[in-house]
TORVO-153124 format. One record per residue (C-alpha): x, y, z; residue in three letters. Coordinates in steps of 0.25 Angstrom, whole numbers, plus 5000, padded with zeros to 4 digits. Each point is the difference from the previous one (the first is absolute). Layout:
N
XYZALA...
//
This chain:
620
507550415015UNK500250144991UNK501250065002UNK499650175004UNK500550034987UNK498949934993UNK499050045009UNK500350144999UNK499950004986UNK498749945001UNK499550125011UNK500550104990UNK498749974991UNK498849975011UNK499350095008UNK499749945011UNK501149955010UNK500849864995UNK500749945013UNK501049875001UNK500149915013UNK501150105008UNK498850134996UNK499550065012UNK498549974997UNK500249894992UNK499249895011UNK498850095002UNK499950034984UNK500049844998UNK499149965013UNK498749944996UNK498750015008UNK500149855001UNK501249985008UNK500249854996UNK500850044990UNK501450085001UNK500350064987UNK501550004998UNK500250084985UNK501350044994UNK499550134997UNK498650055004UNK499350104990UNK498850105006UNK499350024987UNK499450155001UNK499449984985UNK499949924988UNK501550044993UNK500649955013UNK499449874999UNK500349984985UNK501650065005UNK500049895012UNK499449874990UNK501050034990UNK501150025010UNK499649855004UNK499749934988UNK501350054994UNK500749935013UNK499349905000UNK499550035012UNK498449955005UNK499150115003UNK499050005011UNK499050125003UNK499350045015UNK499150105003UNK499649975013UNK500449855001UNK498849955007UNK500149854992UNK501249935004UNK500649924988UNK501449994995UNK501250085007UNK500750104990UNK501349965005UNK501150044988UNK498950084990UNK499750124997UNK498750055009UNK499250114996UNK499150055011UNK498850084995UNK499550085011UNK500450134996UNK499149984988UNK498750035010UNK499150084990UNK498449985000UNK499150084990UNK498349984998UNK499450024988UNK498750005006UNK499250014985UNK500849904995UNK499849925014UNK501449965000UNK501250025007UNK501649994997UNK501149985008UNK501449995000UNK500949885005UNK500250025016UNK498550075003UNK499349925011UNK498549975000UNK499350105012UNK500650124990UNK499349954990UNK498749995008UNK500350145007UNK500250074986UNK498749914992UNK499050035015UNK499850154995UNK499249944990UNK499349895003UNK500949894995UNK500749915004UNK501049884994UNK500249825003UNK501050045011UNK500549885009UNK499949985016UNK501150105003UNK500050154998UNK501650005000UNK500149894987UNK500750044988UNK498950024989UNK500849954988UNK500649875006UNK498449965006UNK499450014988UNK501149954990UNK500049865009UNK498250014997UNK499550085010UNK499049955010UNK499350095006UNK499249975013UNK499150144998UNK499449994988UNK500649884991UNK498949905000UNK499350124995UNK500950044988UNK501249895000UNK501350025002UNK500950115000UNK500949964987UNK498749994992UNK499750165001UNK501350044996UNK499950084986UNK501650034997UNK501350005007UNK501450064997UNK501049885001UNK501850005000UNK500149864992UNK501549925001UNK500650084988UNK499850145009UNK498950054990UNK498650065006UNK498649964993UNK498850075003UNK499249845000UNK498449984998UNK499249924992UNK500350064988UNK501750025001UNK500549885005UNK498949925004UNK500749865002UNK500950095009UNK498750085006UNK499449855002UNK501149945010UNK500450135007UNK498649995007UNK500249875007UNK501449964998UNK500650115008UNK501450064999UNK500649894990UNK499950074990UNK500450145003UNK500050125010UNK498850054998UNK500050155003UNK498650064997UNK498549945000UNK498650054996UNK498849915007UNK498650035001UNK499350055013UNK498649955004UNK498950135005UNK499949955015UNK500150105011UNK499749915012UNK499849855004UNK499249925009UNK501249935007UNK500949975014UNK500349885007UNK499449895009UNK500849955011UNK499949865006UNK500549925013UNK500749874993UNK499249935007UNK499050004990UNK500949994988UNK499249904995UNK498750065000UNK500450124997UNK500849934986UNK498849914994UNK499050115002UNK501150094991UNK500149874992UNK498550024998UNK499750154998UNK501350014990UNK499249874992UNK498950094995UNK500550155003UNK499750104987UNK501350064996UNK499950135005UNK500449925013UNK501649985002UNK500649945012UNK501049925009UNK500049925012UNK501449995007UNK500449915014UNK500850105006UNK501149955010UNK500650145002UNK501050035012UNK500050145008UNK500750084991UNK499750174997UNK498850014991UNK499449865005UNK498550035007UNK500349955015UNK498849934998UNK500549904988UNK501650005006UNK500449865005UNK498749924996UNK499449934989UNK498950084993UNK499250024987UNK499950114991UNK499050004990UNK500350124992UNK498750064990UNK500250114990UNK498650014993UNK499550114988UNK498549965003UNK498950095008UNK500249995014UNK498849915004UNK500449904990UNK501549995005UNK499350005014UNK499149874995UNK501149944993UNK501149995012UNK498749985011UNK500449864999UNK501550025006UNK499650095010UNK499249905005UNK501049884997UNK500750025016UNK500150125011UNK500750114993UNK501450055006UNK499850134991UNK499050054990UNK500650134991UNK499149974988UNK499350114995UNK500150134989UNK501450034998UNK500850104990UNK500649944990UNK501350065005UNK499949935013UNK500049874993UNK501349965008UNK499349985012UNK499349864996UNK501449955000UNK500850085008UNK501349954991UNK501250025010UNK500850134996UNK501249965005UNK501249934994UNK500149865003UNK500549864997UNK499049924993UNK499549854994UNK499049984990UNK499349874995UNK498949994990UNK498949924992UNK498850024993UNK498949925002UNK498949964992UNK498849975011UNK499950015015UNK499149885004UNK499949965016UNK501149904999UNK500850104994UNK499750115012UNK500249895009UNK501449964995UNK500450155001UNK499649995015UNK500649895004UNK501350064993UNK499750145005UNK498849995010UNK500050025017UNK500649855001UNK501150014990UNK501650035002UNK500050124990UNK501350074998UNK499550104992UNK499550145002UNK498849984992UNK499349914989UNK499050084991UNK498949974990UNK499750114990UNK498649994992UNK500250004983UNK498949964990UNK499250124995UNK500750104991UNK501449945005UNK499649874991UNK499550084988UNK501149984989UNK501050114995UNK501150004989UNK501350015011UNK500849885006UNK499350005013UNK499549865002UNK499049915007UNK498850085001UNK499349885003UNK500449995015UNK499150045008UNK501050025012UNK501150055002UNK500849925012UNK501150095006UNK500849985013UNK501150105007UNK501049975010UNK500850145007UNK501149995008UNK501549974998UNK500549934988UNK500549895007UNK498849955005UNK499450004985UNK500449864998UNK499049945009UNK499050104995UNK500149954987UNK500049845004UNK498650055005UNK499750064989UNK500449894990UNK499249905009UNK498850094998UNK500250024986UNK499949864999UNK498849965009UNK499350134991UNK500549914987UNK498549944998UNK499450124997UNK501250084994UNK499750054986UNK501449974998UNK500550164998UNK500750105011UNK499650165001UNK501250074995UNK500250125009UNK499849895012UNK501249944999UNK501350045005UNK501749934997UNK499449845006UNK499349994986UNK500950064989UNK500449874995UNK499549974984UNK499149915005UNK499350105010UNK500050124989UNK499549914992UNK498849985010UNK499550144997UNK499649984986UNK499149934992UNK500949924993UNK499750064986UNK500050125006UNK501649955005UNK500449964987UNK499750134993UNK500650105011UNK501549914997UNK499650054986UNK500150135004UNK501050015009UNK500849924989UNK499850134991UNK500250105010UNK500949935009UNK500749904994UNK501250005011UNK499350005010UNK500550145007UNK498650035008UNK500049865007UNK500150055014UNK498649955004UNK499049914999UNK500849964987UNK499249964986UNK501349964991UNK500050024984UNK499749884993UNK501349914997UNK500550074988UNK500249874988UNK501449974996UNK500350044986UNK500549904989UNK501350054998UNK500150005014UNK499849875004UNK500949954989UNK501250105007UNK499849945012UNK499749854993UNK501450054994UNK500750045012UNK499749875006UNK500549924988UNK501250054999UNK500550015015UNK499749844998UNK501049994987UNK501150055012UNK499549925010UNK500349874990UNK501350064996UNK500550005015UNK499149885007UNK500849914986UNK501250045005UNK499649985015UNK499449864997UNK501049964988UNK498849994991UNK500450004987UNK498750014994UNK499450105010UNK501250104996UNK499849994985UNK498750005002UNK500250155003UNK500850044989UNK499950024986UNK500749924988UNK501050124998UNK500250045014UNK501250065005UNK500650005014UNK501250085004UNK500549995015UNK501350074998UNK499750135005UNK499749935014UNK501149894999UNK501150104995UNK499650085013UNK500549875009UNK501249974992UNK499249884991UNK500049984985UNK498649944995UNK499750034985UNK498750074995UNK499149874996UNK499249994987UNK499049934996UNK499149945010UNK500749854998UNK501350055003UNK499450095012UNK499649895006UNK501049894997UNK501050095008UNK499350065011UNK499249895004UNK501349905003UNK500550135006UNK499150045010UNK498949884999UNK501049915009UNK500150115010UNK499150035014UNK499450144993UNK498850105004UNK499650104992UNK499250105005UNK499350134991UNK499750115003UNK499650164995UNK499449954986UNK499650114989UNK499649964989UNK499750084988UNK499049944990UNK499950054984UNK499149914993UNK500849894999UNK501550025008UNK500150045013UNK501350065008UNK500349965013UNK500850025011UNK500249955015UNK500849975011UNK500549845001UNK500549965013UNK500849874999UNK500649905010UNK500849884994UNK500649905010UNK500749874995UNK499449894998UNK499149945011UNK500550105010UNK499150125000UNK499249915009UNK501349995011UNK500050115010UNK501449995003UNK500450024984UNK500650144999UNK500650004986UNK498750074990UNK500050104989UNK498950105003UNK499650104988UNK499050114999UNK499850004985UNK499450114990UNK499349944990UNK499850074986UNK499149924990UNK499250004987UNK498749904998UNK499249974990UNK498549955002UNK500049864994UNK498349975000UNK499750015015UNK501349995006UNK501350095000UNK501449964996UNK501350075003UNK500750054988UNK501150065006UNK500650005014UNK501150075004UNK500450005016UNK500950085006UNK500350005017UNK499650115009UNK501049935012UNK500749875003UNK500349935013UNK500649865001UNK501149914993UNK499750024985UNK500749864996UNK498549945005UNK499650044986UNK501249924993UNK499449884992UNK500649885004UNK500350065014UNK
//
């Protein structure tokens, strides 16, 4: 928790509005779109430009503080509970250059203001399923466009530059020529290596598509799915689609007509002339009776309406797999998990189509072109019915394992699968290996781990480092000889921690409890009067608090000893009363003797006392 203090000082250099837990505000500035995450920050940041994000990531790197950024939190990962979360959607700006065919945007812009502002002139960009998903977040994490990316690939391919706050606060301007290992993983790996605040990305000249839906009873799921299964097997890649098992209840913005039954969508977006799309989909038209057909010419800024992507906030699960083929046993494996027969907790399971352009190869960390479908299943409702959810979805996942190309979508999943493992998934592993490259130059502590986390690459102990602690650990054993000799009346084991010269003086502990015991040098005489001394006695030494200092050679240490003694054979009796109990300081020099430590000097003087002090007599 920051104390207002702190916060205010932070408000006093960002524009935009900086709130902490008792802020009015603060719940609705950190509320996601996906509501299956509760984002619980110490102080929330709404970025309005670039020089407030770089104020808000050195104001948490310099607290050590982890950093998580939102623009409109439709991907549920990890909760920012106790960071620093930089909210972007302030920073909502869209410009066209329509010569150039490209557009830029800052951090928060969503995707129907890109379409609204490129329309005008015929253009259009890879945009997802949902006209309210932020553009930046979408096309960092790939970017599969179900409009037009068989046709041109995905999102995160077509991106030409991008403006990026890296860990030490400072702002790149990152394409292929500045930066390009950075400009590499940015478009794939998401928000682990930055905030990005800016991006240019190319638009493609298309000013209507041939698209809409086809609505089945599911009944005929399994008509319905192989002939998709076949059409998909040879459709030209101006062809993208999906099929989803819908299993949706009666809720606003649900047609009455698929609320509280299973149904199929198949969902057609195609850049062809319209008698070829016709030609091309014929088959699933004909595959069963048709609930409802709205396939047809459509503006490209109505292309929300061949998903109609809820718009309003709600708690949702995600799963995902990419597959690598979709034989009949594989279709029939998805309906006996997801068909009419099965107990399906979920809302719906969806197939998106890849191949064509999507599979085309492209210097950034987006991986596993060579799926050929990507397997996605959804569960809404309360959070506490997600843990059946996701057994279903962990036993579908397994059942799909034959034809799994052993690789997940990115943006398709949510906080179930942000495990190393999981991320891992994402990536081709070379592809994996190099982003923990980057990331180790760019952020080596890890502060943008808030996500679907790729961790820098374990940092190889230095030379002189791994002696220090070889060191350390040497000499906390020469003490631990020194007291378990004395414990054990081990002659050997005690000179065996000291040095031929070595000096012992205990009188500035046993002056303290009225005792006279000389300062003992060398180690013969050391240990021919402490051994007869204390060996016979019930001892425990106990150490504690060591620092040690080590120059070359010689080390300085001190610690705290805390030593029972008891007369012989009666520490063990529970009704013996008489002890000494001292809590020692120990001030010593050591000297390294090939591999092992010795004490060169000891001197021990007593923090406090309780007991009868005569236990400590020799001869007593």
């Amino acid at each position: 928790m920051l104390d207002s203090l702190t916060r205010a000082a932070l408000a006093a250099q960002i524009t935009g509005p900086v709130l902490g837990p008792e802020d009015e505000g603060f719940a609705a500035e950190c509320a996601p779109f996906n509501l299956a995450v509760t984002h619980r920050p110490c102080v929330v940041v709404g970025a309005a430009n670039s020089s407030d994000v770089q104020v808000a990531v050195r104001f948490a790197a310099q607290r050590c503080l982890p950093v998580a950024v939102m623009a409109t939190g439709h991907q549920a990962t990890v909760p920012a509970d106790d960071a620093v979360l930089i909210t972007t959607r302030r920073m909502a700006q869209v410009s066209i250059d329509p010569a150039a065919r490209t557009a830029r945007v800052t951090a928060g812009a969503r995707w129907q203001q890109v379409i609204d502002a490129a329309a005008p002139f015929g253009l259009a960009p890879l945009n997802g399923s949902s006209p309210l998903v932020g553009v930046v977040g979408y096309t960092l994490g790939g970017g599969l466009s179900p409009t037009m990316g068989r046709a041109h690939g995905w999102a995160a391919d077509h991106v030409t530059s991008l403006d990026v706050v890296t860990a030490d606060g400072a702002l790149h301007l990152v394409d292929a020529a500045s930066e390009p290992d950075l400009f590499w993983a940015l478009r794939g790996g998401k928000s682990n290596f930055g905030v990005v605040t800016a991006m240019e990305f190319a638009l493609f000249p298309v000013a209507q598509l041939w698209a809409g839906g086809l609505f089945f009873d599911g009944a005929d799921a399994a008509a319905v799915l192989q002939t998709y299964a076949e059409v998909t097997a040879d459709a030209p890649d101006e062809l993208s689609s999906s099929i989803a098992l819908l299993r949706l209840p009666a809720l606003p913005g649900v047609p009455a007509f698929l609320a509280d039954r299973f149904a199929v969508h198949v969902r057609i977006s195609c850049l062809g002339p319209a008698a070829e799309a016709t030609r091309l989909v014929a088959p699933l038209r004909a595959a069963a009776p048709v609930l409802a057909d709205t396939l047809g010419p459509m503006p490209y800024a109505s292309f929300a309406e061949i998903h109609n992507d809820p718009a309003d906030p709600a708690p949702f699960m995600e799963r995902t797999a990419m597959l690598r083929s979709l034989p009949a046993e594989a279709v029939e494996e998805i309906l006996s998990a997801a068909g009419p027969t099965a107990d399906c907790p979920v809302h719906f399971v969806e197939l998106r189509h890849l191949g064509g352009a999507l599979a085309r190869t492209a210097d950034n960390a987006v991986g596993h072109r060579d799926a050929r479908f990507a397997l996605w299943i959804v569960g809404v409702g309360a959070p506490d019915a997600f843990t059946a959810m996701n057994v279903y979805a962990d036993e579908l996942l397994q059942r799909m394992r034959p034809w799994s190309a052993g690789g997940r979508y990115l943006n398709f999943m949510a906080a179930q699968d942000t495990g190393v493992s999981d991320v891992r998934a994402a990536y081709d592993e070379a592809h994996y290996r190099r982003l923990r490259s980057v990331k180790t130059r760019f952020d080596p502590d890890n502060l943008f781990r808030l996500n679907h986390n790729i961790p820098p690459e374990e940092r190889p102990m230095s030379d002189d480092k791994l002696q220090l602690l070889i060191d350390h650990a040497a000499i906390a054993d020469a003490l631990h000889r020194y007291t378990a000799g004395l414990d054990h009346g081990d002659a050997d084991l005690l000179a065996s921690s000291l040095t031929e010269d070595a000096m012992v003086d205990l009188t500035p502990a046993t002056s303290k409890i009225g005792l006279d015991f000389p300062a003992l040098k060398p180690r013969d005489t050391v240990v021919g009067a402490l051994i007869p001394a204390v060996g016979p006695l019930d001892t425990s030494h106990v150490i504690s608090n060591i620092r040690a200092t080590v120059d070359g050679d010689t080390a300085h240490v001190n610690c705290y000893v805390m030593a029972q003694h008891y007369l012989p054979q009666e520490g063990p009796e529970p009704d013996r009363t008489r002890h000494a109990l001292m809590m020692n300081r120990y001030d010593a020099d050591l000297t390294r003797d090939g591999s092992a430590w010795r004490i060169s000097r000891l001197t021990i003087d007593n923090a406090w006392f309780e007991g009868d002090e005569t236990v400590l007599l020799p001869g007593d």
